[in-house]
VEXGUGU-176893 format. One record per residue (C-alpha): x, y, z. Coordinates in pm, whole numbers, padded with zeros to 5 digits, always signed. Example, Ala and Ser with C-alpha at 12.3 -4.5 7.8 and 13.67 -1.06 7.14 Angstrom:
<atoms>
+01230-00450+00780 +01367-00106+00714 
</atoms>
This chain:
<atoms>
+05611-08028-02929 +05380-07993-03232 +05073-08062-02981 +05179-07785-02759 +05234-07535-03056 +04924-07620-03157 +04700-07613-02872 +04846-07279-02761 +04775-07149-03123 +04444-07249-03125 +04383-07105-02766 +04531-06730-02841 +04409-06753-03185 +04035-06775-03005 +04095-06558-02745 +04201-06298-03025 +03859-06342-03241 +03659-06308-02919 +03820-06015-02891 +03788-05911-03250 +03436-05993-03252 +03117-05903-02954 +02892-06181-02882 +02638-05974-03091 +02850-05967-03394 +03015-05608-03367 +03389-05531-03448 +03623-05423-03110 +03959-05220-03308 +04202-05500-03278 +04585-05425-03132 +04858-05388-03355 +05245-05494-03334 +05539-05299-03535 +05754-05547-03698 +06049-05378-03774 +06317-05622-04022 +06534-05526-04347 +06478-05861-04443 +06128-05895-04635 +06140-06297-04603 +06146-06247-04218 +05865-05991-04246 +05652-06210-04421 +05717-06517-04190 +05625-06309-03864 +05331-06193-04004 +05213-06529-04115 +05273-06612-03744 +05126-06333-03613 +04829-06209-03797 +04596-06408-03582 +04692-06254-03257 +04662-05868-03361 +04666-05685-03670 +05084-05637-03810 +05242-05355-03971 +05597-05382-04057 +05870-05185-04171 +06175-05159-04318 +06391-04977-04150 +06436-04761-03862 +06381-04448-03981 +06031-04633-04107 +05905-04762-03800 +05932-04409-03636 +05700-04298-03919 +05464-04549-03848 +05474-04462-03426 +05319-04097-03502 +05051-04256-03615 +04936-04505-03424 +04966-04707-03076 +05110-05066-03072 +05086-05297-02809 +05480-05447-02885 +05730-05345-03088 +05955-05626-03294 +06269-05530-03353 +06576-05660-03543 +06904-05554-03429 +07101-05516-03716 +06992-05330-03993 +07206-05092-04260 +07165-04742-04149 +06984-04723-03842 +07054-05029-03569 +06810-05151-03363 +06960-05029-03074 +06975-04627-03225 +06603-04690-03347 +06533-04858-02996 +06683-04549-02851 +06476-04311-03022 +06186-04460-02958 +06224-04481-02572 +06317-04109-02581 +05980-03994-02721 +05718-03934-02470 +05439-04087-02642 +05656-04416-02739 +05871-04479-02433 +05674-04717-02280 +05572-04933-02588 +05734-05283-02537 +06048-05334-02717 +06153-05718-02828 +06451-05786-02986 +06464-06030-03298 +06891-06132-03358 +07034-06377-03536 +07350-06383-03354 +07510-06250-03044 +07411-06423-02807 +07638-06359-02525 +07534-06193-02213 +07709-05849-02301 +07529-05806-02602 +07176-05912-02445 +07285-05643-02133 +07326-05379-02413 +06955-05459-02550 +06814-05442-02241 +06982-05140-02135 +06853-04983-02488 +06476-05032-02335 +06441-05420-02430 +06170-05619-02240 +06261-05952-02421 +06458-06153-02709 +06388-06342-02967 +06646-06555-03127 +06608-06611-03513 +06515-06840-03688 +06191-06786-03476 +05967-07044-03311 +05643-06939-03429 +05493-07102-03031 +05731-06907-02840 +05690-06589-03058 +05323-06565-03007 +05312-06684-02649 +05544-06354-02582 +05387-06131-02812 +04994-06257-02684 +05113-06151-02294 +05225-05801-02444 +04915-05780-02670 +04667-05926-02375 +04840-05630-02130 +04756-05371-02428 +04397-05441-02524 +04315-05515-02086 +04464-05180-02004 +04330-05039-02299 +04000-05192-02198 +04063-04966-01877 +04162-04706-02007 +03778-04691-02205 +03592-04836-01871 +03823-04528-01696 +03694-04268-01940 +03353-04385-01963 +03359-04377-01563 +03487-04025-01595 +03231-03932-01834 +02961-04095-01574 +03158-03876-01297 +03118-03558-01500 +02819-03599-01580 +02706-03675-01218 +02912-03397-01126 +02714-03176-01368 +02367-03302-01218 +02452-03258-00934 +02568-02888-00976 +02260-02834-01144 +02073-02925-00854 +02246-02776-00619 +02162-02463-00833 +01813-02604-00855 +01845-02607-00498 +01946-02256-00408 +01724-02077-00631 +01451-02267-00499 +01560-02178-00132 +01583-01819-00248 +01261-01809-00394 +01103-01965-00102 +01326-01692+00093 +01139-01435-00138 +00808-01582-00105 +00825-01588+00258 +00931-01274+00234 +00698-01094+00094 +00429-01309+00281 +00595-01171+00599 +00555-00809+00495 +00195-00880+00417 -00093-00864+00683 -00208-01171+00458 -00151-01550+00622 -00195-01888+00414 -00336-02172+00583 -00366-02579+00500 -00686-02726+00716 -00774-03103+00750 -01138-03181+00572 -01333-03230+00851 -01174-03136+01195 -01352-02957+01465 -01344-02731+01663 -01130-02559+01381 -00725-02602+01367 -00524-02535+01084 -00224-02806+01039 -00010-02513+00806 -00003-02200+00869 +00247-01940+00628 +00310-01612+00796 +00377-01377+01102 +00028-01479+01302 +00219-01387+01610 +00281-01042+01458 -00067-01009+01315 -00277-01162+01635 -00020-01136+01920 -00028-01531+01928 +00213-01796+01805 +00074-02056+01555 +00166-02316+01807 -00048-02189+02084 -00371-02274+01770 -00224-02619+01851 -00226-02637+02197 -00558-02482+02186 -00759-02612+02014 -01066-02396+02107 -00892-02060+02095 -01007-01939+01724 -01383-02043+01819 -01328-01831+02203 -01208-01498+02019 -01458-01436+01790 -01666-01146+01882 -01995-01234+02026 -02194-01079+01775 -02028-01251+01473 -01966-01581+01662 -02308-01763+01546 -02342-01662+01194 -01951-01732+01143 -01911-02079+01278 -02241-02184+01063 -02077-02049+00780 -01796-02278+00890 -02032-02554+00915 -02150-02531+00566 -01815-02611+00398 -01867-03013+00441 -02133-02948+00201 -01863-02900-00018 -01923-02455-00027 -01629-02224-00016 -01572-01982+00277 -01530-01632+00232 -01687-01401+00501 -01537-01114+00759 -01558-01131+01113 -01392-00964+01406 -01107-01182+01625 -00990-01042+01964 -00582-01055+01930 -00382-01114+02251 -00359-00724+02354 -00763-00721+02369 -00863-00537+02043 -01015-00659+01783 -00898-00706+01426 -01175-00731+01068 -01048-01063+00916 -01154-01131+00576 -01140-01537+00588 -01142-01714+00272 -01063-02100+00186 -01136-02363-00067 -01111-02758-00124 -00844-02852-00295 -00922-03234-00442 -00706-03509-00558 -00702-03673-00928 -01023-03863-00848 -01191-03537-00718 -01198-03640-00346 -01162-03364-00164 -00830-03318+00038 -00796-03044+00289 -00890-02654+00254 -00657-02415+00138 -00763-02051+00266 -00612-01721+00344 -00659-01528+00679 -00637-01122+00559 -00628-00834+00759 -00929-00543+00674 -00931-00324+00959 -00782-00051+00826 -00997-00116+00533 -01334-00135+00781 -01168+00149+00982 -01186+00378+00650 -01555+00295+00562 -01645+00339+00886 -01545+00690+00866 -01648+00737+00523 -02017+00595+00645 -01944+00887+00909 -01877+01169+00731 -02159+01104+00477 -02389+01070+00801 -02302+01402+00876 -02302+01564+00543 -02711+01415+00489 -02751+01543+00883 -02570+01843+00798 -02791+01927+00501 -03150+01831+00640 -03027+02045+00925 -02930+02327+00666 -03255+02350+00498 -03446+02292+00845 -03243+02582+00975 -03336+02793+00647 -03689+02801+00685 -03693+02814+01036 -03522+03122+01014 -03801+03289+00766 -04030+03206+01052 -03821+03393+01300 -03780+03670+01034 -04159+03684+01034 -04185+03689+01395 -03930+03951+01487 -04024+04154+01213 -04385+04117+01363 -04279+04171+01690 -04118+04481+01581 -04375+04656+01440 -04579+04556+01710 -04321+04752+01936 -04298+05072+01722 -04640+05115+01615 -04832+04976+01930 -04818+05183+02251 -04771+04921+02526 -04846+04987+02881 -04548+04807+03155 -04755+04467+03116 -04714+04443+02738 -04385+04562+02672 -04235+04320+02955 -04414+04060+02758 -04338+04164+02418 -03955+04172+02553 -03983+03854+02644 -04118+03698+02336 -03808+03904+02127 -03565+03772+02369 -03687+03384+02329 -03713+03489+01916 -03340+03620+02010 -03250+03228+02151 -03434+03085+01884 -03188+03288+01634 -02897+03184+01793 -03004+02814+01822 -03041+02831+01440 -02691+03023+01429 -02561+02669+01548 -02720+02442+01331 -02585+02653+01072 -02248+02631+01188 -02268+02255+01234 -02446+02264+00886 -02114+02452+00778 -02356+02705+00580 -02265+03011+00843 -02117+03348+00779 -01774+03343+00818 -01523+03606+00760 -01166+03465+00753 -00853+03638+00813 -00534+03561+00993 -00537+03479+01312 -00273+03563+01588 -00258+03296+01821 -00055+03525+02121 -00338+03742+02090 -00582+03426+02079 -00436+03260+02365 -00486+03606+02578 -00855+03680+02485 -00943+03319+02587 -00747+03307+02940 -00964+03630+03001 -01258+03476+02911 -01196+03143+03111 -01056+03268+03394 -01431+03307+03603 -01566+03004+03388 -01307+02726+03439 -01349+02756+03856 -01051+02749+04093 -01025+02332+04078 -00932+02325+03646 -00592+02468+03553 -00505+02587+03159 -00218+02571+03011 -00064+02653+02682 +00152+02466+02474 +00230+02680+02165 +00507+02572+01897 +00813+02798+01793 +00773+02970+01498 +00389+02783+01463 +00237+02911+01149 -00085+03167+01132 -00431+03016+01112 -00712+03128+00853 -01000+03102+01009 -01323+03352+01175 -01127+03456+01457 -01464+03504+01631 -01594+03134+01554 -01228+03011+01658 -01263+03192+01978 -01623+03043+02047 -01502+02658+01920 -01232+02713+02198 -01443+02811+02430 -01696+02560+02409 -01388+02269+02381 -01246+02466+02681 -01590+02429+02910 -01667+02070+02771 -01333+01929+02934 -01417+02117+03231 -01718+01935+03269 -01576+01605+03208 -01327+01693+03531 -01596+01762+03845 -01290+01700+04078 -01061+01950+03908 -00767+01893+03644 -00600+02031+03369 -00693+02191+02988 -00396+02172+02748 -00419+02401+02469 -00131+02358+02242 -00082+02456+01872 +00120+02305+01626 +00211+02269+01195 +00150+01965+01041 +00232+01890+00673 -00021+01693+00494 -00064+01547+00148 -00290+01397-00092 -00243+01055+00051 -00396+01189+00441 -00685+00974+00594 -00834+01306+00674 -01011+01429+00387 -00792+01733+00373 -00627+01878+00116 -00235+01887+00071 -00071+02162+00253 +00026+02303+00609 -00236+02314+00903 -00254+02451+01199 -00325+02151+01463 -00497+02339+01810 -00553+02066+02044 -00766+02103+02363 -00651+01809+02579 -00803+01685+02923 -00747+01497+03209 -01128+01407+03231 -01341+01058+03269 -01328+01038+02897 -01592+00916+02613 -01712+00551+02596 -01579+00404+02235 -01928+00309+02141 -02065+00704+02185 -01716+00863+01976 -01882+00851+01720 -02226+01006+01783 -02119+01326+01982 -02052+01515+01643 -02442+01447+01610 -02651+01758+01696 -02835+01745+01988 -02693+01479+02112 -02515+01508+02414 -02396+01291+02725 -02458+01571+03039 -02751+01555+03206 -03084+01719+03129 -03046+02103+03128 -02693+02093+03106 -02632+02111+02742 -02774+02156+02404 -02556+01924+02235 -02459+02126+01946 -02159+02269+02115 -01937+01978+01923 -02170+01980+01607 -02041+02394+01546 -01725+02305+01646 -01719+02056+01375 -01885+02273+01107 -01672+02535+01160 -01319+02380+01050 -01530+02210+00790 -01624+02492+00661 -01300+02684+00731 -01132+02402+00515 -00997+02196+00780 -01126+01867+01005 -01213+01802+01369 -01029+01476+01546 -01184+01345+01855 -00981+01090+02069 -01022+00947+02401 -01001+00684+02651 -01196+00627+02926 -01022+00759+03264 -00756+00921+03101 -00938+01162+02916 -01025+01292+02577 -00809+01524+02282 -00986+01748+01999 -00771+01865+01737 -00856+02150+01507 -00687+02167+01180 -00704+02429+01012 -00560+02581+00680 -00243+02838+00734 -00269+03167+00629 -00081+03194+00293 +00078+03526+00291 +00117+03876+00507 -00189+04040+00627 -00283+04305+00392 -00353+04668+00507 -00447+04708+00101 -00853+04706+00045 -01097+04922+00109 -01148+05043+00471 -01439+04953+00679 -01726+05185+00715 -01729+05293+01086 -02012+05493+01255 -02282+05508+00950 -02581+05734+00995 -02910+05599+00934 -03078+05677+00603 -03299+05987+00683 -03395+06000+00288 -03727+05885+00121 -03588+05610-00110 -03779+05405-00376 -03720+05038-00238 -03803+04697-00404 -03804+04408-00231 -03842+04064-00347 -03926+03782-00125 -04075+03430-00214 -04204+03384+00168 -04526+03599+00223 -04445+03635+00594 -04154+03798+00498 -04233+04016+00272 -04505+04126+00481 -04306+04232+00772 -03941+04343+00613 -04217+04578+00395 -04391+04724+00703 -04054+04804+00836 -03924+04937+00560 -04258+05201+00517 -04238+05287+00904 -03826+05340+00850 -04053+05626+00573 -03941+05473+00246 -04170+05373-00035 -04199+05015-00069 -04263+04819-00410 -04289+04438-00338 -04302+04097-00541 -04286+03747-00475 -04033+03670-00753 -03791+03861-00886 -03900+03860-01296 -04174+04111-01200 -03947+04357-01014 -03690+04305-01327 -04018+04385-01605 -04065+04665-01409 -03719+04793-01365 -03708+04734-01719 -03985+04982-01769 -03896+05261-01537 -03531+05204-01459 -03511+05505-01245 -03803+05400-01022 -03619+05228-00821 -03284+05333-00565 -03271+05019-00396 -03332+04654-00475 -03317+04419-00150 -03417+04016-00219 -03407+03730-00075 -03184+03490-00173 -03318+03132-00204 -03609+03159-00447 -03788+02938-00740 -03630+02996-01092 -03431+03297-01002 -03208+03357-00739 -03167+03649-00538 -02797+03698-00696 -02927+03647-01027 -03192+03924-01009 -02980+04181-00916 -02701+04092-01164 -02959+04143-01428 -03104+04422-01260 -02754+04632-01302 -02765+04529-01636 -03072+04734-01681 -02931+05016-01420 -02561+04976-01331 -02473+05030-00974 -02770+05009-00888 -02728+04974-00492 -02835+04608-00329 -02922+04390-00073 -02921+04022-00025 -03122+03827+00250 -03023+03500+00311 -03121+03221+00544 -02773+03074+00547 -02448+03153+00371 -02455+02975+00026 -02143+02975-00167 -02223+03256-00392 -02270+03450-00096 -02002+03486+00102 -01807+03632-00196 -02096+03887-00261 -01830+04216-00087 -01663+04205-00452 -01989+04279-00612 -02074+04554-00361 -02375+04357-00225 -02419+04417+00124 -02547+04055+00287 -02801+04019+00558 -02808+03744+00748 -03206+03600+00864 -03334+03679+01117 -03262+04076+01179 -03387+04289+01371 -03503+04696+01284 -03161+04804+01327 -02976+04571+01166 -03222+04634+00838 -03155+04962+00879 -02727+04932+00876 -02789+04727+00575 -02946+05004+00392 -02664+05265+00507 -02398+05048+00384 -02545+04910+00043 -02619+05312-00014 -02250+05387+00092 -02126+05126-00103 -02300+05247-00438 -02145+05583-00365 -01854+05474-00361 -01854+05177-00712 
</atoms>
């Protein structure tokens, strides 16, 4: 009996220090038993027998071992039954009806009663077991050792159970925060794409080294951008090389070439997209290389420029035209001094000469081809936008009617007009004259382009524009007058030339080719644009945008001076003139017309005279475009020396400081003129001094 006590004391006694002690030395809390006994002696002896299987605390009483049960957790509870004051059973009772203590293992320790009623009663109180005093130390540890064993394996669970919990949340967690990871990458990429969508930009991932040309990634809407899927690149291999344009398909596929010489791409070229048009590409790409600097694949962009192209193109335009516009300008200006020089010639030839039938049809014919030459310069001018113009309001009923008259024996019986005029369209200010003639000439060039008969549109229209417009205009509301036809059209590559003067696509004799070129230099100048479109076989559209008129017409002002009478008077007349052929023959007129005529080639000698005899003079006419001093600036500082002093300007073209020159009271004469138109000039500047 002493063997078995012993052996099974040795073995729970180990299994209890394995459990108080890790194989690496460090201290697991050991389980504790409540030994609950009045008796001290018996206290003492269960501890003794006890200690090594889990750590004891005893008390004294009932009331005691409830104390000690808020504090702690014990893996058995020995009771006694009989104790002064509180029983076993009463303390048993309590304990079982506490939450945190009810399921703590209760084992009676008695003495006595040991009949079946009174072991019924224990276990009915919440007893697992009983112990009989006086105790056998092998049996008491062999029951306490299973309770104690239970305790410290399902504590052992309980820990594994948390710590698993603690893995779980924290997995949980992780996995949460991918998830989040997750969506907010998927919403970036969302974003990304996105905005790569909206962009006329695509990215592109090529293989180092594969020809003809495919990209393996491409990011964006090529379908939108080129009319072709990104698959069909796959399937066809070839079809990047096949829509290049001819002329850029040999310098861009040796640029293409070069890159396995390790260069970066970046050039433009034009690709035809599935519709047939072509689109400006701006194509750049670049290695990207591994850790040991081997180079991967290229990583490029594909961006669309043709709007970009589209708006140098015109910008290359318009400054073509300006630099044609002003060589044309100054050719125009001293042409006309020639054909000042030869009418004048011509008529003093006529006035002082008597001519028999011969010369004076000869002489008329030389005025009359000085008279085309005149008007051929009036053109350039107006392409030149450096003509004459008087705006005012225009009434487009009234328009409209003047032009039907005017067409209706020009257009033939096989071209029909019609108008298409806008409720409530706004007034144009423009030279209702030059309108009328830009009309016109629209009006007969989309006849011509219809030999087997069609019809002119003519419609009118506001448009809104602001500082953001493509067509150079400033912000406000035009006037849009469209002359549409149903014509053959113009080839794209000549659109852009017709503005050009003298260029013109009807055959020899047939046109001058500055019909377009005025047309064009009169909204410029009138502050708006011209807008040629067309397609071939379906015919062509000008618009003419023009400014509207701001307010009411005015009846305010001064009233025009109707049927003058010539100047009969001897008057005291300097002229100044830089061109000696000028000079010459405006003087000779001017002394047959019977005036005295003081002339100089510049105007600081007419102003040192003036300065010395500042009634010796009633009339100062110069020319306008001269070295050092202009004509405006000599007669400004002429009425300094003699206010209203009455004044002329001749001018070869209509500079900006002259078209303004009525609030001055300086009549304007426009080279060439003729006797009579010298003569009105001198009426009205005289009139006009009269009346300052």
């Amino acid at each position: 009996m002493e063997s078995l006590a012993s052996k099974v004391s040795e073995s729970v006694g180990r299994e209890q220090l394995d459990k108080a002690g890790g194989a690496d030395g460090s201290v697991v809390d050991r389980a504790r038993i409540l030994v609950v006994d009045d008796d001290v002696n018996n206290l003492l002896a269960i501890t003794n027998v006890l200690e090594d299987v889990a750590e004891v605390v005893v008390a004294k009483s009932g009331e005691e071992a409830l104390r000690h049960l808020l504090k702690g957790d014990f893996a058995v509870i020995l009771l006694d039954v009989y104790m002064p004051g509180m029983d076993g059973y009463e303390t048993a009772q309590m304990i079982r009806g506490r939450e945190h203590t009810k399921r703590i293992p209760i084992i009676f320790l008695s003495a006595v009663n040991k009949e079946i009623e009174h072991l019924m009663r224990g276990y009915s109180m919440g007893a697992v077991d009983y112990v009989f005093k006086p105790v056998e130390p092998v049996v008491l540890q062999s029951k306490v050792a299973v309770f104690v064993d239970l305790f410290l394996m399902n504590r052992e669970m309980q820990r594994k159970a948390a710590k698993e919990q603690a893995l779980l949340d924290e997995m949980l967690k992780a996995n949460a925060e991918r998830l989040r990871a997750e969506r907010a990458l998927r919403l970036s990429e969302q974003r990304q794409g996105a905005i790569i969508q909206s962009l006329p930009i695509l990215l592109y991932l090529e293989t180092v080294g594969t020809w003809p040309r495919m990209p393996d990634f491409v990011s964006g809407d090529f379908k939108a951008l080129t009319g072709f899927g990104s698959d069909e690149l796959q399937r066809s291999p070839t079809l990047w090389q096949d829509r290049l344009h001819p002329d850029d398909r040999e310098r861009v596929l040796s640029a293409v070439a070069d890159r396995v010489n390790g260069h970066s791409l970046a050039l433009e070229y034009r690709w035809q997209c599935a519709d047939g048009t072509y689109k400006h590409f701006l194509d750049q790409a670049v290695f990207l290389r591994d850790a040991d600097g081997q180079r991967l694949e290229y990583a490029g962009t594909l961006l669309d420029v043709t709007e970009r192209k589209d708006l140098e193109t015109q910008l290359l335009h318009v400054r073509k035209m300006d630099a044609i516009g002003k060589l044309t300008g100054g050719i125009a200006h001293d042409f006309n001094n020639l054909l000042a020089a030869v009418i004048g010639g011509l008529g003093m030839i006529e006035r002082r000469i008597p001519l028999d039938d011969a010369q004076a049809k000869i002489l008329a014919m030389t005025q009359h081809a000085a008279g085309q030459g005149a008007e051929l310069v009036s053109r350039l001018l107006s392409f030149a936008r450096k003509q004459k113009l008087e705006p005012a309001a225009v009434n487009i009923a009234s328009l409209s009617a003047t032009i039907d008259d005017l067409l209706s024996h020009t257009l033939g019986g096989l071209v029909a007009i019609v108008w298409e005029i806008a409720p409530d369209v706004c007034t144009p200010y423009a030279d209702e004259a030059q309108l009328e003639l830009a009309l016109m000439n629209l009006a007969i060039n989309a006849r011509d382009a219809m030999p087997d008969g069609g019809v002119i549109t003519i419609s009118a229209r506001d448009r809104d524009v602001d500082i953001f417009n493509d067509l150079g205009l400033a912000a406000g509301r035009y006037v849009v007058l469209t002359v549409a036809d149903t014509g053959h059209g113009i080839p794209p590559e000549l659109i852009e030339r017709v503005l050009e003067p003298f260029y013109t696509t009807k055959e020899i004799g047939k046109g001058t080719g500055l019909g377009l070129s005025m047309v064009y230099g009169f909204t410029s100048q009138s502050g708006g644009t011209m807008h040629i479109t067309s397609e071939e076989g379906k015919g062509t559209r000008v618009e003419l945008w023009l400014p509207c008129f701001a307010g009411e017409p005015s009846a305010e002002g001064r009233e025009a001076v109707q049927g003058l009478s010539v100047v009969t008077e001897r008057l005291n007349l300097a002229l100044v003139d830089d061109h000696e052929g000028v000079r010459a023959t405006t003087a000779a007129l001017l002394e047959d017309f019977g005036h005295k005529v003081w002339s100089a080639p510049c105007g600081a000698v007419i102003l040192d005279r003036l300065g010395a005899h500042p009634e010796s003079v009633d009339l100062l006419i110069s020319d306008y475009a001269m070295p050092l001093l202009s004509g405006l600036e000599v007669i400004r500082r002429a009425r300094q020396i003699r206010p209203c002093l009455p004044a002329i300007i001749i001018t070869g073209y209509a500079e900006e400081n002259v078209v303004s020159l009525a609030a001055e009271d300086i009549v304007a004469l426009t080279k060439p003129f003729t006797p009579a138109q010298l003569q009105d000039a001198i009426s009205r500047a005289m009139v006009a001094a009269q009346i300052m």
